[in-house]
Backbone as numpy.savetxt, mean C-alpha at the origin, in Angstrom:
# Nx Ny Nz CAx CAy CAz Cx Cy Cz
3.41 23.53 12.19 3.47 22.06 12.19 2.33 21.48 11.33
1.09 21.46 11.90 -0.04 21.77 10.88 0.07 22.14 8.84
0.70 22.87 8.89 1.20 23.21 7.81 2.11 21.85 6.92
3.20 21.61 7.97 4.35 20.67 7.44 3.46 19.27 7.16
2.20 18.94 8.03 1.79 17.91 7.58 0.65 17.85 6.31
-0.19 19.00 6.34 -0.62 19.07 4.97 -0.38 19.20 4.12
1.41 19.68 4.15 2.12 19.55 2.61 2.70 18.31 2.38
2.99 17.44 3.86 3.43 16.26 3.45 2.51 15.47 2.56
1.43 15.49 2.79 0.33 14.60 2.62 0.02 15.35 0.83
0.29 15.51 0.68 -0.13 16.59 -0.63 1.15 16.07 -1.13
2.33 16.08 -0.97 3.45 15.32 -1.46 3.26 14.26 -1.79
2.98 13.17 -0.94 2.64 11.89 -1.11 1.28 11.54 -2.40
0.39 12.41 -2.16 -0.72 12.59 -3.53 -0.05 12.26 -4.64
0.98 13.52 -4.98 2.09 13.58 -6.37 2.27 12.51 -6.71
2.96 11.96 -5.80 4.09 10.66 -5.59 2.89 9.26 -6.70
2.18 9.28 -5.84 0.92 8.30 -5.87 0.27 8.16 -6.91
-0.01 9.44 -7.47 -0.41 9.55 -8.84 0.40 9.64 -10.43
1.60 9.66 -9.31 2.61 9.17 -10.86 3.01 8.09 -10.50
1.91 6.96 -10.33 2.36 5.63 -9.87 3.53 4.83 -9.36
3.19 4.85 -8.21 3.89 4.71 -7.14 5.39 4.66 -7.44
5.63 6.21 -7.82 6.77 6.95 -7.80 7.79 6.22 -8.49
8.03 6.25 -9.93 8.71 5.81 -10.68 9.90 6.29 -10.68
9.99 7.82 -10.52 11.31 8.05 -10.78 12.38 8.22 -9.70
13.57 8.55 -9.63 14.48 8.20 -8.18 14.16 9.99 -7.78
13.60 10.65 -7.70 13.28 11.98 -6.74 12.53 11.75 -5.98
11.41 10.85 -6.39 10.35 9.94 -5.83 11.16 9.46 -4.14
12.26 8.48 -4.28 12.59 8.00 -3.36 13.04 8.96 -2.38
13.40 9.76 -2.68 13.93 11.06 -1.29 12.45 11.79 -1.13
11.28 11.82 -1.56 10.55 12.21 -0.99 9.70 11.31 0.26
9.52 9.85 -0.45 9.07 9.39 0.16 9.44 8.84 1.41
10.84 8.85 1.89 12.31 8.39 2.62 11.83 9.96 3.50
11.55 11.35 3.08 11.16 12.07 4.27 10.15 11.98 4.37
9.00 11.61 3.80 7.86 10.92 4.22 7.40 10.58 5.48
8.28 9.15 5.38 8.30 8.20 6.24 9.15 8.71 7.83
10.29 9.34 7.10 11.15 10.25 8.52 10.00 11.05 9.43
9.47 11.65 8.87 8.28 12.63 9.34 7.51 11.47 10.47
6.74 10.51 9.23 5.82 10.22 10.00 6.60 9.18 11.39
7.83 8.85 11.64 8.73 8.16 12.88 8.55 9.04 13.66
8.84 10.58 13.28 9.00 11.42 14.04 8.13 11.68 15.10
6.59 11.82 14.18 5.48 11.70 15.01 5.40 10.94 15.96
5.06 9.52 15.38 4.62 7.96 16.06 6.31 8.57 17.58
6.92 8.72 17.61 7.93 8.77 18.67 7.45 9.72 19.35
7.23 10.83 18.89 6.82 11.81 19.77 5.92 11.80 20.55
4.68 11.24 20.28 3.14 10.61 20.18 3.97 9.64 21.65
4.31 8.46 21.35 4.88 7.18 22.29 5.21 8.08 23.61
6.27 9.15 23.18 6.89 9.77 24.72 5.77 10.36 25.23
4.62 10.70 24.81 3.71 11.48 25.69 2.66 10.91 26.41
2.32 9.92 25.61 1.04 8.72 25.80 1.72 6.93 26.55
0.97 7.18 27.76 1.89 5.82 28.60 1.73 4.55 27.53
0.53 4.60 26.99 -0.37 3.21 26.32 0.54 3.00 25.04
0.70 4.31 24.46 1.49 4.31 23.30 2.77 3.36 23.44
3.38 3.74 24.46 4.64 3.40 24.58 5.16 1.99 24.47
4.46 0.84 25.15 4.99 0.31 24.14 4.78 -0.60 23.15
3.49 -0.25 22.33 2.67 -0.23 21.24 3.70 0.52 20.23
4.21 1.56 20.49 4.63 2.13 19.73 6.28 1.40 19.12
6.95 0.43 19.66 7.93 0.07 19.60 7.34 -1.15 18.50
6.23 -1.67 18.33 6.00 -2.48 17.26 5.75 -1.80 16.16
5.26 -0.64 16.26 4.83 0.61 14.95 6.30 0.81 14.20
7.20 1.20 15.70 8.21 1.72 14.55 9.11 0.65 13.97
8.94 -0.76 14.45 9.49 -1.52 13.58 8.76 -1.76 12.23
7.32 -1.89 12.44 6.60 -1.77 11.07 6.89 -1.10 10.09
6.97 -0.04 10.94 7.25 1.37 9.97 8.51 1.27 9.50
9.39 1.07 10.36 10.82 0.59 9.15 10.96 -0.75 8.02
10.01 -1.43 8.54 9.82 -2.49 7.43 8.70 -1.74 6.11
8.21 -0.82 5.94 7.06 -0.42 4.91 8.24 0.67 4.55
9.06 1.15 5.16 10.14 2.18 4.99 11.88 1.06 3.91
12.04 0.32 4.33 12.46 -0.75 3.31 11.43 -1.14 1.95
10.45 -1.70 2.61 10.00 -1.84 0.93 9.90 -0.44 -0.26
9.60 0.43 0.65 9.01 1.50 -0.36 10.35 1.73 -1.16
11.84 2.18 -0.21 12.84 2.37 -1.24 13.23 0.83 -1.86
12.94 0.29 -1.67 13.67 -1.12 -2.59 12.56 -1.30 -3.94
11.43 -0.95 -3.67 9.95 -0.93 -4.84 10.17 0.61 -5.60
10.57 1.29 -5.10 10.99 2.54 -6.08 12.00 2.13 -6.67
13.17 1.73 -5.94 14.24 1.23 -6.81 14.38 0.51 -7.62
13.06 -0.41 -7.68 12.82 -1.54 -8.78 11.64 -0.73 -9.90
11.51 0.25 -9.94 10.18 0.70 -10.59 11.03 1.36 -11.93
12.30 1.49 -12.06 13.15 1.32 -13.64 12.53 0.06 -14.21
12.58 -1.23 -13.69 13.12 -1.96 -14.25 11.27 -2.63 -14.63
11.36 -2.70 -15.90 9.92 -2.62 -16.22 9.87 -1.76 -17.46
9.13 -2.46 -18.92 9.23 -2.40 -19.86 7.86 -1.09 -20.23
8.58 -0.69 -21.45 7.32 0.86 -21.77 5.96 0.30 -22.08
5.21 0.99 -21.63 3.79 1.27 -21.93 3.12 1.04 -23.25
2.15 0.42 -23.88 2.16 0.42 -25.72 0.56 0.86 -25.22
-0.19 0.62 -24.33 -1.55 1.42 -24.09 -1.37 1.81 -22.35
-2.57 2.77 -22.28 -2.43 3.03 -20.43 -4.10 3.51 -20.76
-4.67 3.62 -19.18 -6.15 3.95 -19.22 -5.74 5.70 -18.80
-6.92 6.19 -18.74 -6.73 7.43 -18.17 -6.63 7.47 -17.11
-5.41 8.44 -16.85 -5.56 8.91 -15.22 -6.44 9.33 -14.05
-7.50 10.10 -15.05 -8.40 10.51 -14.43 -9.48 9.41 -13.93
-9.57 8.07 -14.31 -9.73 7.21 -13.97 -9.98 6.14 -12.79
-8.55 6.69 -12.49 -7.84 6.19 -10.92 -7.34 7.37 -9.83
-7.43 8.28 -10.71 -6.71 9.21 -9.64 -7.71 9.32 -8.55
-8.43 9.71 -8.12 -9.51 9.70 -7.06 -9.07 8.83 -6.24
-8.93 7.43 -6.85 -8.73 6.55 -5.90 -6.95 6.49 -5.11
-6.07 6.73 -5.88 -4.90 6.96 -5.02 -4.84 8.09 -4.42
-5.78 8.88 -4.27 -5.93 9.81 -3.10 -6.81 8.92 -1.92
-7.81 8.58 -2.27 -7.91 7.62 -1.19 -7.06 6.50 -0.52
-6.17 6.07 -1.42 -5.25 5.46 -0.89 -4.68 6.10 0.24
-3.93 7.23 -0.55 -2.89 8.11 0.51 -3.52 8.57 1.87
-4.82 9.03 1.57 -5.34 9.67 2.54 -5.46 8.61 3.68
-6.04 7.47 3.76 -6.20 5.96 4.45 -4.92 6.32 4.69
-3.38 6.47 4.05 -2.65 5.78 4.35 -2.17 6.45 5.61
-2.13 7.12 5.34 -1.49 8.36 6.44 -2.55 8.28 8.03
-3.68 8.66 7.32 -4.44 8.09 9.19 -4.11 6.94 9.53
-3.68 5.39 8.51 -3.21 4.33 9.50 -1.96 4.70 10.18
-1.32 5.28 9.68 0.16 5.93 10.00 0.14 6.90 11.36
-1.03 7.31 11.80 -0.88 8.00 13.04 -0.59 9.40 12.65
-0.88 9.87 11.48 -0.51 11.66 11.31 -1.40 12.40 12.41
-2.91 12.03 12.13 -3.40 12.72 13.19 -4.08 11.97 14.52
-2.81 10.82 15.04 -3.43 10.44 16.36 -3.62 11.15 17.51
-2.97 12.40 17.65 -3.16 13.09 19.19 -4.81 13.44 19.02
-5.53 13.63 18.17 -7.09 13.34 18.59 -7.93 12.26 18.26
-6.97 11.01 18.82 -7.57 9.68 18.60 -7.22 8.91 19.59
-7.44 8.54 20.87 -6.88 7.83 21.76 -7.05 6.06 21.65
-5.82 5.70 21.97 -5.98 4.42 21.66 -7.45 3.59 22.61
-7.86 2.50 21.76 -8.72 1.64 22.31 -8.25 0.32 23.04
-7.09 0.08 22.60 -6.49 -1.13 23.54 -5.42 -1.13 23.67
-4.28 -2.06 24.21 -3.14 -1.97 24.10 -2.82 -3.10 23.90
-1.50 -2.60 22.99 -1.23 -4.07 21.97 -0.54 -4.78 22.89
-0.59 -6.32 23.14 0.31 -6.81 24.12 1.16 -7.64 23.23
2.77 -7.96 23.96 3.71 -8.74 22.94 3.15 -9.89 22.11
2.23 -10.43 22.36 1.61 -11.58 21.20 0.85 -10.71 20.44
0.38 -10.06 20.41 -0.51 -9.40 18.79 0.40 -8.61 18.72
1.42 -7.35 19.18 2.29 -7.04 18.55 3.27 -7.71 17.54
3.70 -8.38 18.24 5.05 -9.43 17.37 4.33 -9.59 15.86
3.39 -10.55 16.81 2.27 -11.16 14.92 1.73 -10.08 14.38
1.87 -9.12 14.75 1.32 -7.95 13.18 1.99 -7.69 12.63
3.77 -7.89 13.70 4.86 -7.38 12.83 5.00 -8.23 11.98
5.03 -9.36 12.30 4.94 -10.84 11.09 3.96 -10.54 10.12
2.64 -10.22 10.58 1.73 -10.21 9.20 2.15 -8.91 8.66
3.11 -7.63 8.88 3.37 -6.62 8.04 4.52 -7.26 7.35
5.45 -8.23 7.61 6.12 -8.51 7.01 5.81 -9.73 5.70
5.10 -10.32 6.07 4.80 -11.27 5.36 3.58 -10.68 4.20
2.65 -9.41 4.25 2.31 -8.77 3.74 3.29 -8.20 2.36
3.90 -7.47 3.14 4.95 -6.97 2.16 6.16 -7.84 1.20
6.30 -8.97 1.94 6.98 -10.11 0.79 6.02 -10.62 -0.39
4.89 -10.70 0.29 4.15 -11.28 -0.71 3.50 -10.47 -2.19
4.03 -9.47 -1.88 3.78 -8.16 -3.14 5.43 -7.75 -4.06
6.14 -8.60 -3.26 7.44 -8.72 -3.74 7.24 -9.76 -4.96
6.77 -10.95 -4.16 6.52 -12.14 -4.57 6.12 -12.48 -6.16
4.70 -10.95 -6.22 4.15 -10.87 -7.27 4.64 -9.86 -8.11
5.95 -9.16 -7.48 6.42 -8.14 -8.72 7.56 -8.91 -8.98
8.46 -9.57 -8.50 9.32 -10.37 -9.03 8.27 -11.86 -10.22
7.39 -12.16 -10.07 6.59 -13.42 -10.90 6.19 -12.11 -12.20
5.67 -10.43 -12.20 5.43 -10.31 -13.24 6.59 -9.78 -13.78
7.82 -9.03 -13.23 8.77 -8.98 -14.13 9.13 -7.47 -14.97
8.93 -7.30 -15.76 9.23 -6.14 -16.69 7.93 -5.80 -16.95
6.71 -6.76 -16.63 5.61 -6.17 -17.11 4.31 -5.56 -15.95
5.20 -5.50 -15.22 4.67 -4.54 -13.76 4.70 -2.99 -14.71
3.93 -2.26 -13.68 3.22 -0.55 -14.14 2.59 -0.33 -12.91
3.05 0.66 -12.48 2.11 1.93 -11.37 0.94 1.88 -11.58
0.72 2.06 -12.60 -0.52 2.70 -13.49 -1.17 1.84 -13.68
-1.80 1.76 -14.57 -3.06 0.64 -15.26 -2.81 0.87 -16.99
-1.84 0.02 -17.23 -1.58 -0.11 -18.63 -1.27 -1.35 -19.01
-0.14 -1.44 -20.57 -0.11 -3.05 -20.72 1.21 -2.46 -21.73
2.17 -3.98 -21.81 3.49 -3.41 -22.60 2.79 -4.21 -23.87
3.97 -4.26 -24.91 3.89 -5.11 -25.72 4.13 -6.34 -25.86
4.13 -6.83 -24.88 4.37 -8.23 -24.25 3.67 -8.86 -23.12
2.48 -7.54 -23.34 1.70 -7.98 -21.80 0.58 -9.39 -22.06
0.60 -9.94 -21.06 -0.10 -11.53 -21.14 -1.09 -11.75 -19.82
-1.87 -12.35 -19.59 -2.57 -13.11 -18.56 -1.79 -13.72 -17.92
-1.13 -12.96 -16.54 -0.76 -14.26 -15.48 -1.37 -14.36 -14.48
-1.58 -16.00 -14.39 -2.15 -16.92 -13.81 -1.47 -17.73 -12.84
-0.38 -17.30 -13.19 0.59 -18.70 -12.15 1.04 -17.53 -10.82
1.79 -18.52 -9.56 2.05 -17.94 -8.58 1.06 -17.28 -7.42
1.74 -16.05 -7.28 0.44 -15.22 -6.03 -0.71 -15.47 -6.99
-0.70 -14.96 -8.38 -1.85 -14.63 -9.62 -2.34 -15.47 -9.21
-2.00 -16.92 -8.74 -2.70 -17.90 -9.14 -4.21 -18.10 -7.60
-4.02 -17.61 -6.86 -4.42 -17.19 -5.32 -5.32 -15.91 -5.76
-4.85 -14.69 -5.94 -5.83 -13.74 -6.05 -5.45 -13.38 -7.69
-6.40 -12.07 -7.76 -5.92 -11.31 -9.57 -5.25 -10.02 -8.85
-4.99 -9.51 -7.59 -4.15 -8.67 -7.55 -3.15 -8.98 -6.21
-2.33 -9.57 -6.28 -1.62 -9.85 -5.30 -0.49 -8.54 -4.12
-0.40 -7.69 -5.39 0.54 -6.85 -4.79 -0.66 -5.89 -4.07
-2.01 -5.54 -4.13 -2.61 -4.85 -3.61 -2.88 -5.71 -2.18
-3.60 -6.94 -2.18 -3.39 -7.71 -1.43 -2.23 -7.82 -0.44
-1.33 -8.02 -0.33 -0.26 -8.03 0.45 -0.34 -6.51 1.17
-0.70 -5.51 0.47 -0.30 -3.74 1.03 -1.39 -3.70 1.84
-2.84 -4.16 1.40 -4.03 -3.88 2.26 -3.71 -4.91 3.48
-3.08 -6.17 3.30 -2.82 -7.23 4.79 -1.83 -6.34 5.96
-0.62 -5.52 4.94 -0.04 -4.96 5.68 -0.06 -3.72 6.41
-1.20 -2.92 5.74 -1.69 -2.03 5.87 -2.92 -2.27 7.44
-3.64 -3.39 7.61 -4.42 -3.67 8.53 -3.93 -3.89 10.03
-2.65 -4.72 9.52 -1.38 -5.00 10.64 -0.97 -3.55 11.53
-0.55 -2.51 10.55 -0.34 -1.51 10.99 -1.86 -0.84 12.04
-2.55 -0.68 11.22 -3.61 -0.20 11.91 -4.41 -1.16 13.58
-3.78 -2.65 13.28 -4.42 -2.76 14.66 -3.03 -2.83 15.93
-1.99 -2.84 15.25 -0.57 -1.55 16.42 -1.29 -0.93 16.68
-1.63 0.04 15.83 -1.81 1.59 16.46 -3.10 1.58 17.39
-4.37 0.72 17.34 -4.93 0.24 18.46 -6.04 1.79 18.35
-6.13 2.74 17.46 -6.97 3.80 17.25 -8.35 3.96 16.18
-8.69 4.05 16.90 -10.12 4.32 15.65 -9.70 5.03 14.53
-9.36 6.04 14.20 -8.78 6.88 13.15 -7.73 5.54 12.18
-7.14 5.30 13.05 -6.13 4.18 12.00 -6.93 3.00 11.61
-7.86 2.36 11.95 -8.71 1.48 11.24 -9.71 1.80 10.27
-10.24 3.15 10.19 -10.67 3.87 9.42 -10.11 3.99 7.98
-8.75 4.88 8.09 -7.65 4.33 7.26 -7.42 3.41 6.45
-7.23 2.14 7.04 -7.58 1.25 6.75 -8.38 0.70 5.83
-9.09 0.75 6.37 -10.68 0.49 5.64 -10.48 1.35 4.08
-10.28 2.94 3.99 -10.18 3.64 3.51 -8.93 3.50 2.30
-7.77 2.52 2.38 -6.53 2.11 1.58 -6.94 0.95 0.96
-7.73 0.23 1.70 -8.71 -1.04 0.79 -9.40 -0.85 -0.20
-10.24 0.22 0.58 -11.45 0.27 -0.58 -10.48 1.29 -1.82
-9.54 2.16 -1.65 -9.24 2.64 -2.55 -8.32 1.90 -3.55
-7.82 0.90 -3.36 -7.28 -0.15 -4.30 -8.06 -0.81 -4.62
-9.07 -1.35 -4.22 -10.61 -2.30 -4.56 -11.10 -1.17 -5.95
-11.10 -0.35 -5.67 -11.83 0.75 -6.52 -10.62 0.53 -7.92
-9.29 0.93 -7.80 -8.47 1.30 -8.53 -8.06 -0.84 -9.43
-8.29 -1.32 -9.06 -8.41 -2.90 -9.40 -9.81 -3.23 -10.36
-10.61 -2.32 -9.96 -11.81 -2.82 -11.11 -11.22 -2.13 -11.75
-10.76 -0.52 -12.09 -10.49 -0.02 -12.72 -9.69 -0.71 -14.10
-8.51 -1.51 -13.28 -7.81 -2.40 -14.17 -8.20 -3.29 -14.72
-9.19 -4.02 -14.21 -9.70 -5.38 -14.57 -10.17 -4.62 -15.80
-10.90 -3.37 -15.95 -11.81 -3.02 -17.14 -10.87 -2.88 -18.27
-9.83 -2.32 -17.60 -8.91 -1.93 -18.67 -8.19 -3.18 -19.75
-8.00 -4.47 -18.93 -7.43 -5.61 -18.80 -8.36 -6.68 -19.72
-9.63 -6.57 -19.32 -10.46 -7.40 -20.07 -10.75 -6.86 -21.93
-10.18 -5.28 -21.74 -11.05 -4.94 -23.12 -8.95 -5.24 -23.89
-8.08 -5.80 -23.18 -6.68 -5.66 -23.87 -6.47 -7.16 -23.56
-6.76 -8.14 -23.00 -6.31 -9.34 -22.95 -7.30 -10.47 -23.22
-7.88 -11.18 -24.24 -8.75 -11.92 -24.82 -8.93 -13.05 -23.58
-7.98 -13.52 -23.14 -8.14 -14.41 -22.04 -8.45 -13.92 -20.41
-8.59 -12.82 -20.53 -8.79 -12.45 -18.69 -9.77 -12.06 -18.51
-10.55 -12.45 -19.05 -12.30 -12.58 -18.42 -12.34 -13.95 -17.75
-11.54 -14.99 -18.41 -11.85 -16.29 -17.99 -10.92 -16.21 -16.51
-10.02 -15.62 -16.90 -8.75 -15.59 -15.85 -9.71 -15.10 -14.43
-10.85 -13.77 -14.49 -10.92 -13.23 -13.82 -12.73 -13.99 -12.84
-12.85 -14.95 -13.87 -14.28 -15.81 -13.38 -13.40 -16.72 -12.59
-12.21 -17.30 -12.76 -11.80 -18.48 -12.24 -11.06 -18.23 -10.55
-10.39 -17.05 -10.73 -9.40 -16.02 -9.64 -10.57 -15.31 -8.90
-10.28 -15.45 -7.46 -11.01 -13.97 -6.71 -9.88 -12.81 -7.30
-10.72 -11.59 -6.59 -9.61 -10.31 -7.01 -8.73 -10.24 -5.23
-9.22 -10.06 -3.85 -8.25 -9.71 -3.11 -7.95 -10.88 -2.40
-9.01 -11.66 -1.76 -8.77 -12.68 -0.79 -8.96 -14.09 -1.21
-8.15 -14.83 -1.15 -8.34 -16.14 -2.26 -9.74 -16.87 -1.30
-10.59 -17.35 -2.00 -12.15 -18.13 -2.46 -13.07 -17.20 -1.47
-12.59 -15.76 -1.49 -13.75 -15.09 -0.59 -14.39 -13.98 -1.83
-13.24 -12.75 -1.84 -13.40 -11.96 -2.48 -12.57 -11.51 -3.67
């Protein structure tokens, strides 16, 4: 078992580092991914009283982050070629930190993490709202950029400074929305290990966002100004 989850997690790495899984093989991995990790969070619920029914807001979460992921793979055709990209080696570090965060918010290894509270139907419900409303709002900003969305950290031949919309609120909106929804998840799960996580999927997009900004400022004449005027995650904080 042990085994099945360190290859999952090593799967998901792949996935991650060929930005956020462009191609459709991508989607059947990540679709057992996510099967896996239900499997757990259920198994986990039947054994643990506290879990139980904490755990009935998880797995609706979890089917809502289980919708976006195949509907955001399925949209990751549609999006125009590359004319520069930064190096991989760049960012990769950091979408391992991603993954790694992601999976402890996910409860891979909660049986040695006992919960600290229990979620009651008012902070359940509303996390499920803030995972949902998380995850629209990264919709929000891949439908406003269009063909000129990338996994990666590159730019098409048509790439421009946007400013309008979510842009216009933070400079990375779709990270924003994943880290809101990502927090949601972690205070379900009500475990130290999953806020950790947490913490740990932030900072690794915080990391992978300067990355871009660097990339962004030395390819777009206007997004230095763009990027004095815009916070990067939380609009007039950070």
């Amino acid at each position: 078992m042990q085994h099945r989850k360190v290859n999952l997690m090593l799967r998901c790495i792949v996935i991650f580092d060929q930005g956020f899984a462009q191609h459709g093989r991508s989607i059947f991995w990540l679709t057992r991914a996510y099967g896996q990790t239900c499997k757990l969070l259920a198994a986990r619920a039947a054994k643990d009283k506290i879990a139980a029914m904490g755990g009935v807001y998880v797995v609706i979460s979890a089917g809502l982050w289980l919708a976006w992921l195949v509907s955001w793979n399925a949209a990751a055709f549609w999006r125009d070629k590359s004319t520069a990209e930064a190096p991989r080696n760049h960012y990769r570090l950091h979408f391992v930190i991603v993954v790694v965060g992601f999976m402890l918010t996910f409860g891979v290894f909660g049986w040695i993490n006992p919960p600290l509270w229990t979620p009651t139907p008012a902070l359940g419900w509303s996390m499920v709202a803030l995972t949902a409303a998380g995850l629209l709002f990264t919709w929000w900003a891949r439908l406003h950029m269009g063909r000129l969305w990338h996994g990666g950290v590159s730019r098409t031949a048509q790439h421009r400074t946007i400013d309008s919309g979510p842009f216009a609120l933070v400079r990375h909106p779709i990270y924003a929305g994943l880290i809101v929804a990502v927090i949601a998840m972690a205070v379900i799960q009500a475990r130290g290990l999953a806020l950790v996580g947490a913490a740990l999927f932030a900072f690794g997009f915080i990391l992978k966002a300067r990355v871009e900004e660097r990339f962004l400022a030395e390819q777009l004449p206007d997004y230095a100004a763009y990027r004095d005027r815009v916070r990067m995650i939380v609009p007039f904080v950070i």
